[in-house]
N, C-alpha and C positions, 0 to 999 in steps of 0.2 A: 400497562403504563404508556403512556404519551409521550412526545417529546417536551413538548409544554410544560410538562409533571416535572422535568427534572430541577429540582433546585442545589444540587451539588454532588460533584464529581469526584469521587478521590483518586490521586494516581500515584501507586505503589511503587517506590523503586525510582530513585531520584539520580540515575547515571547518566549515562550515552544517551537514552532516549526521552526521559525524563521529565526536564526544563521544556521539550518542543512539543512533549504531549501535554503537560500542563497549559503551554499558552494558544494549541487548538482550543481547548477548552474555554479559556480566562478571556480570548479575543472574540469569544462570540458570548459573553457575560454570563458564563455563570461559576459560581466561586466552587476552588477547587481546593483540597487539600493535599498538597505533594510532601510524600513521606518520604523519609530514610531512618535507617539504624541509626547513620552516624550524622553526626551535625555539623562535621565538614563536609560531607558529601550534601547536605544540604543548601553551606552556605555557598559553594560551589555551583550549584545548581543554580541559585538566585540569581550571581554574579552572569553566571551563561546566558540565561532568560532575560536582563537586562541587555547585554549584549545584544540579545538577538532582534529585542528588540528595538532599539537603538539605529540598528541595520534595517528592517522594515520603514522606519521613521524616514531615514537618510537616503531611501527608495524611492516614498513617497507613498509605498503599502497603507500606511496609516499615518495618521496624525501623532501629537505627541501627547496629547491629551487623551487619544485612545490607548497609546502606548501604558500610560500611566494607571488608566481605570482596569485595562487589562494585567497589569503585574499587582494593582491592589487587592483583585481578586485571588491572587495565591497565595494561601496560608500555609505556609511549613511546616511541617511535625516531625519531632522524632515519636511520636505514640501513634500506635497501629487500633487503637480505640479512636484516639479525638480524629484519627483521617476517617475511620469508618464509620460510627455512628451518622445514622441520617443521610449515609450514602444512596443516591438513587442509584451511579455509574461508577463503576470500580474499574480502572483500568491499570491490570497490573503488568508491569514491567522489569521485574527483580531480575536476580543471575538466574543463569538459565541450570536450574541445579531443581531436579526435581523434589527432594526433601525439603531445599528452602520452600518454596512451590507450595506443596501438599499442608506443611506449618502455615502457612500462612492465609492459605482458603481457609484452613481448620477455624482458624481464629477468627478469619471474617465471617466465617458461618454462625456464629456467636454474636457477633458484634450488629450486622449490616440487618437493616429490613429485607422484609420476606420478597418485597416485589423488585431487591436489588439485581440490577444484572452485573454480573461479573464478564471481564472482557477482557481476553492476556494478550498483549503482543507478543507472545513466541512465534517462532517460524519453523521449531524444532524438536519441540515435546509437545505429547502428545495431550496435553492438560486436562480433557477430559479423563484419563482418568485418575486424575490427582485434586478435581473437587467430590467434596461432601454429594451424597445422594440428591437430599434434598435441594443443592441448587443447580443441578443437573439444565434441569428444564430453563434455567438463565442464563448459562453457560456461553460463550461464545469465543472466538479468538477474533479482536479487530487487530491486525497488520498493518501498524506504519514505515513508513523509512524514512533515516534522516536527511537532510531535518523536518519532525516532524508537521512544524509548523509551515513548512512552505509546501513540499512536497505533497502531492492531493490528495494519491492513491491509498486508499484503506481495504484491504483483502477480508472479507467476510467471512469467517469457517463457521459451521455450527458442528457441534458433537450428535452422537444417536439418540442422546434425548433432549436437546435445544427443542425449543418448541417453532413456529413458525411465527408466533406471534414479537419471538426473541428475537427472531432473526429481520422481520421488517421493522421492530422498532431501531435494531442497530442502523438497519440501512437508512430510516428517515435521520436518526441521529448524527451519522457521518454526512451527510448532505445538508441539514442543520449546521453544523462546526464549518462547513466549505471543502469538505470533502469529498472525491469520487467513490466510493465505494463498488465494489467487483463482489458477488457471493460465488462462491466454490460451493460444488452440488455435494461434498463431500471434504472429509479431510485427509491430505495426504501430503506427505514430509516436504517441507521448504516451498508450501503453495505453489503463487504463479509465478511471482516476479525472480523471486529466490534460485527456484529451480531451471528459469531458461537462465539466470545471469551465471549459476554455478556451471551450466554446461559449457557457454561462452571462456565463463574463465580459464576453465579447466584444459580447452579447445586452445585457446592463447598459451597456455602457459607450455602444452603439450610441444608446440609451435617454436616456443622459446628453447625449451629444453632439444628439439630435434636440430639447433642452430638452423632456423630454415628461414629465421628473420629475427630486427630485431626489436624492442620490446615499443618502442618511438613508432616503430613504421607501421605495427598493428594499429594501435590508437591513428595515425593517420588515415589508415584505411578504413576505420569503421567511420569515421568522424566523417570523412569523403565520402561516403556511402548509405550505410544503414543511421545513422546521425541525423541526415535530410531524408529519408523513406520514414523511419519508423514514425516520427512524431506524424506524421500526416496514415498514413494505411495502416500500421502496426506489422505485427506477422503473418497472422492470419487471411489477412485482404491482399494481402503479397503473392500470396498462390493464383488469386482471382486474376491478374495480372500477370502471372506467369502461364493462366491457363490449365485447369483442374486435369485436364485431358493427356498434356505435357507431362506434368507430375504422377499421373498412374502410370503412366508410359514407365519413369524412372523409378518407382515405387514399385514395377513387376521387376524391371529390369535387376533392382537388388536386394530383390524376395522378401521385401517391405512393404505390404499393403495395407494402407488405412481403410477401412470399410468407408468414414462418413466421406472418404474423399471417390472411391468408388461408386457409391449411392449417386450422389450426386452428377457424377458422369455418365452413369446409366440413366439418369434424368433426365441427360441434355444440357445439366447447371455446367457449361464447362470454365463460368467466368466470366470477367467483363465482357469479352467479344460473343457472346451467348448471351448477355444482359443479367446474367446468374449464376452462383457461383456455390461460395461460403457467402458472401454477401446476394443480398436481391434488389440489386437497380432499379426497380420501379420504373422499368420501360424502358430507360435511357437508352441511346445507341453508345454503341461503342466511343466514337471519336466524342461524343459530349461527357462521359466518363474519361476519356483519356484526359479531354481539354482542362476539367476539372482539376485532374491530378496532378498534370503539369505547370497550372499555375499556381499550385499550393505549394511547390517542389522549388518552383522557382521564388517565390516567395519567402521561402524558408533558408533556400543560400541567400539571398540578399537580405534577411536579419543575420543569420548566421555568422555573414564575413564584415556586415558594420560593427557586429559585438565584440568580432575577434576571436569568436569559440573555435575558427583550427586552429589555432595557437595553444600550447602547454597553458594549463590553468597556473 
């Protein structure tokens, strides 16, 4: 299947994530059907979606006219037949309760065409194996966060038998909707973003509980710091910058060694000042890379302090 091919989406599970994974969908036209059990939690969901969209309009994201062509493409259901029949893309989103889960493929396995991809947002079960044999091979986890409709990042998993063909049509799919998408070479618990934000948090709260600061002055320290780094190099390009060389040093020193950061320094990649790192400069010298980074940095404080983002939200 194509991207082209699809002409309607259904998406399972009308809560928390719901209404923003329906209007990815509805804002790049194609009509979707968002389910729930209940038809309060539906009419809830509409009301949100309106909402949000409203806020895009009030932006300047969109028109009001697209606002509108975009919510007439979502059809409500409380029936797990009318969302699924003639589904190309199923994107389920229910509680995160494995038996609901496994019920619920059960019955799309029944319901959905054979060339249906199935697609869960969990971040925490392991879904592969909670669908049917036969939809194995369409199988996928796409990963949003809310809200979904703003927010870019889509986390790609495939299971042991996703096919490859499942896994690049998700990826042109999420890039279709205006999504970033990321593939993970495998699956493992709470992906990418889940899993460095759990450590983070866990790291803070540690921090809290040892009264070693208080909960205000964390958030201003990361906000003053990793706030203006991350969005421009990320983690990863952080070390290039620190110097790959530096970092094995401290990686013997506390009997922590990374192979791919070793390799690399046995290569000579020791980073920006080496033109090579985790990252490959394409020749640059060092100070045209520096100069680079510096004006994106600085760039980024003076959006940052016109919008008011070190200020409590």
């Amino acid at each position: 299947m194509q991207v082209t091919d699809v002409k309607k989406v259904a998406v399972f599970g009308a809560g928390t994530m719901g209404p923003g994974l329906a209007l990815v969908f509805s804002m790049c036209g194609h009509k979707v059907s968002l389910y729930s059990r209940k038809q309060e939690t539906i009419d809830k969901a509409i009301a949100t979606a309106k909402g949000a969209l409203a806020t895009l309009v009030a932006h300047g994201s969109m028109t009001l006219a697209e606002a509108d062509r975009a919510l007439a493409l979502v059809h409500p259901t409380t029936s797990v037949a009318e969302a699924g029949t003639d589904a190309d893309f199923v994107m389920e989103t229910i509680a995160e309760n494995k038996d609901a889960k496994t019920a619920l493929y059960a019955e799309l396995d029944g319901i959905c065409p054979a060339h249906t991809v199935f697609a869960s947002n969990t971040s925490s079960l392991n879904v592969f194996e909670l669908v049917p044999a036969a939809r194995q091979k369409n199988m996928v986890v796409a990963h949003f966060f809310a809200p979904a409709h703003i927010i870019p990042l889509a986390e790609v998993v495939g299971g042991p038998e996703t096919t490859a063909e499942t896994i690049a049509f998700t990826v042109d799919f999420m890039k279709a909707c205006n999504k970033t998408p990321v593939v993970m070479k495998k699956f493992g618990p709470g992906f990418i973003v889940n899993r460095i934000q759990r450590a983070i948090g866990e790291t803070c709260m540690d921090m809290v509980q040892e009264g070693l600061v208080e909960p205000e002055q964390i958030d201003d320290a990361i906000k003053a710091t990793l706030g203006i780094r991350l969005p421009i190099v990320g983690v990863m390009q952080t070390f290039d910058f620190q110097g790959l060389d530096m970092l094995l040093a401290y990686q013997k020193n506390v009997g922590k060694v990374y192979s791919f950061v070793e390799d690399r320094v046995n290569a000579g990649r020791n980073g920006a000042k080496s033109g090579a790192g985790i990252y490959d400069y394409q020749g640059r010298s060092e100070a045209e890379i520096l100069e680079k980074r510096d004006e994106l940095y600085l760039k980024m404080i003076d959006y940052l302090t016109e919008i008011g983002a070190f200020e409590p939200v």
